[in-house]
Residue, then its C-alpha position, 0 to 999 in steps of 0.5 A: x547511515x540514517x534510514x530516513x522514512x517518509x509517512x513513518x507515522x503510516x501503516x507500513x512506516x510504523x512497521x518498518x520502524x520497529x524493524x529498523x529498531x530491533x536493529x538498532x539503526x538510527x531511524x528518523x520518521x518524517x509526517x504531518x501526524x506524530x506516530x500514535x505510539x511510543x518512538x522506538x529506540x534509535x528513532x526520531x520523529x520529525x514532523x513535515x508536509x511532503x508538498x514543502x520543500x522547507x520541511x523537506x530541508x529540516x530532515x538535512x539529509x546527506x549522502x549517507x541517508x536511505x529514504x523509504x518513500x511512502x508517503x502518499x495519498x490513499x483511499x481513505x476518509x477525505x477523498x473529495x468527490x470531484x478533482x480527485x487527480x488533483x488531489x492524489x497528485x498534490x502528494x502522489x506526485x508532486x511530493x515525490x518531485x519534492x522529495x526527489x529534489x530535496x535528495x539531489x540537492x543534499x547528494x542523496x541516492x539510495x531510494x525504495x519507493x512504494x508505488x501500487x498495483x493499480x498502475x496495471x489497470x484491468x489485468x490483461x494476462x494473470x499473474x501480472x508481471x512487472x513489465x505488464x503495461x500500466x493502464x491505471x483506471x483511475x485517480x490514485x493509479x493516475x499519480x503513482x505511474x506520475x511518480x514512477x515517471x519522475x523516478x525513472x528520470x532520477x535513476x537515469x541521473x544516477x540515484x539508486x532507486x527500487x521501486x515495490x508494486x504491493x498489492x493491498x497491505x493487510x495485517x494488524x492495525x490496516x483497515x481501509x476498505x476492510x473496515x466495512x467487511x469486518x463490521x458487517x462480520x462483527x455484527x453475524x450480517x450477509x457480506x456482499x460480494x461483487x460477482x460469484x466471489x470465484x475469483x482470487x484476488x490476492x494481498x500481502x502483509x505489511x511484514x512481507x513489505x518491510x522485509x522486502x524493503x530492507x533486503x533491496x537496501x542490502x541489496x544496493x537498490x535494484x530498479x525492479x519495478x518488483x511486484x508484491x504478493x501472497x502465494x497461493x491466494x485462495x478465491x475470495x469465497x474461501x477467504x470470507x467464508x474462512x472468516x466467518x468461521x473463525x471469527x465465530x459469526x451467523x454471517x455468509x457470503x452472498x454473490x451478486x451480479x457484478x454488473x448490476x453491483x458495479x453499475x450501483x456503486x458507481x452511483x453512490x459514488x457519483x452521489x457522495x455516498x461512496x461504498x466502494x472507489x471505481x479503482x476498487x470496485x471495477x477490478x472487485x470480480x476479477x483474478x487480479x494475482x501479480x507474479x513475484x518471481x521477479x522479485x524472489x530471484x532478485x532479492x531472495x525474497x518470499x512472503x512469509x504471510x498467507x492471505x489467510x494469516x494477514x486478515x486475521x490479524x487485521x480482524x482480531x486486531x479490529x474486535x480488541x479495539x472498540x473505537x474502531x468498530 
């Protein structure tokens, strides 16, 4: 069995590599971008574009294979200012499609895909459940629920698919839209917080993540939709502030009116001076806590990794590289 990983140069494919070469399964990487690391043992690294079919078709794979698919579109550097659902969708979506195709094609049926939370939108009922209706609020949401569609229609055909609804990936090496936070800690500065900073708004670790994948494999792929998260995530003062400490810094938490915060970013982004996404300034003040006891029961899975934990390996990580600062 080949365990074939789309976007395996990527924050969590990494991660699972390394996983899946500690155990000594034959592993192959698929992205535009070689991994910036030494391939582990077992493992090869072919390069392909997840919108090409032809490169899809250099992976020849068989009906053996188990995909992790994560490649995909995020909110990171070269996010257009306009067409965004385009953008999100050439790879989101239609990648998947492709992706999809390319499995049906070559008798493929084992699946774990990596979609999002922000398929929920505004959480109507805290912890959001995986049968919480999906509302996305906005352009990437938009093309993972797409791709959920795709998804569904392909298990209905018979391939065996899990689909994971992470909240946001955090540990070592994952910056995103931490990457402004921990400058603004680095350098003793006040962080900003969108409201009171009252609310909880949870994470889960990229360890947790892999764990989860490679227990539905063992599994047999379960459907789900499961959700993943911490436990117990304390409010984002207590998360900051813990920061703070720890990290040594003269900075402190300072509320602001949501409203007013919401309404400003919301022009800077309109401008092409982003701060923060609307999909990720719009849910900033709000308890946005997802239940996982589905996926517990299902998998026998629990996170291992506090919020507390996983930001502090992302931030300690962050300080002992000076190119990213």
């Amino acid at each position: 069995m080949r365990h074939v990983i789309t976007g395996g140069s990527g924050f969590i494919g990494g991660y699972l590599a390394q996983e899946l070469s500690a155990r000594r399964e034959e592993t192959v990487l698929f992205d535009l971008t070689a991994p910036a690391a030494p391939l582990p043992p077992q493992a090869a690294y072919v390069p392909g574009d997840i919108r090409r079919a032809a490169d899809l078709a250099r992976l020849r794979l068989g009906p053996d294979d188990v995909v992790y698919h994560l490649a995909a579109r995020q909110f990171h550097a070269g996010v257009p200012r306009t067409g965004r659902d385009d953008w999100f969708a050439e790879v989101n979506t239609t990648g998947t499609s492709l992706l999809l195709d390319a499995m049906a094609r070559s008798g493929t049926v084992r699946l774990v895909f990596f979609s999002t939370d922000m398929v929920y939108g505004v959480p109507e009922q805290t912890p959001v459940t995986p049968d919480h209706r999906r509302r996305p609020l906005g352009p990437y949401g938009r093309s993972k629920a797409a791709a959920e569609e795709i998804i569904a229609r392909h298990a209905r055909d018979g391939m065996r698919i899990t689909v994971f609804r992470p909240r946001l990936v955090t540990g070592a090496g994952r910056y995103g839209i931490l990457l402004k936070l921990f400058r603004l800690i680095a350098a003793g500065l006040p962080v900003p917080m969108i409201g009171s900073g009252r609310n909880r708004y949870q994470m889960v670790s990229v360890h947790d993540c892999v764990d989860a994948a490679l227990r539905a494999v063992e599994r047999g792929l379960p459907p789900g939709p499961f959700n993943l998260g911490s436990s117990s995530p304390p409010t984002v003062r207590e998360l900051l502030e813990f920061m703070i400490r720890r990290a040594g810094s003269r900075s402190r938490p300072i509320p602001t009116p949501a409203g007013l915060t919401k309404a400003i970013c919301a022009t800077l982004d309109r401008l092409g001076m982003t701060v923060l996404y609307p999909e990720q300034y719009q849910i900033a003040d709000l308890n946005y806590v997802v239940d996982t006891s589905r996926t517990s029961k299902v998998l026998s899975w629990a996170p291992r990794y506090s919020d507390y934990d996983m930001m502090i390996a992302a931030y300690q990580d962050y300080v002992h590289r000076p190119q990213i600062g």
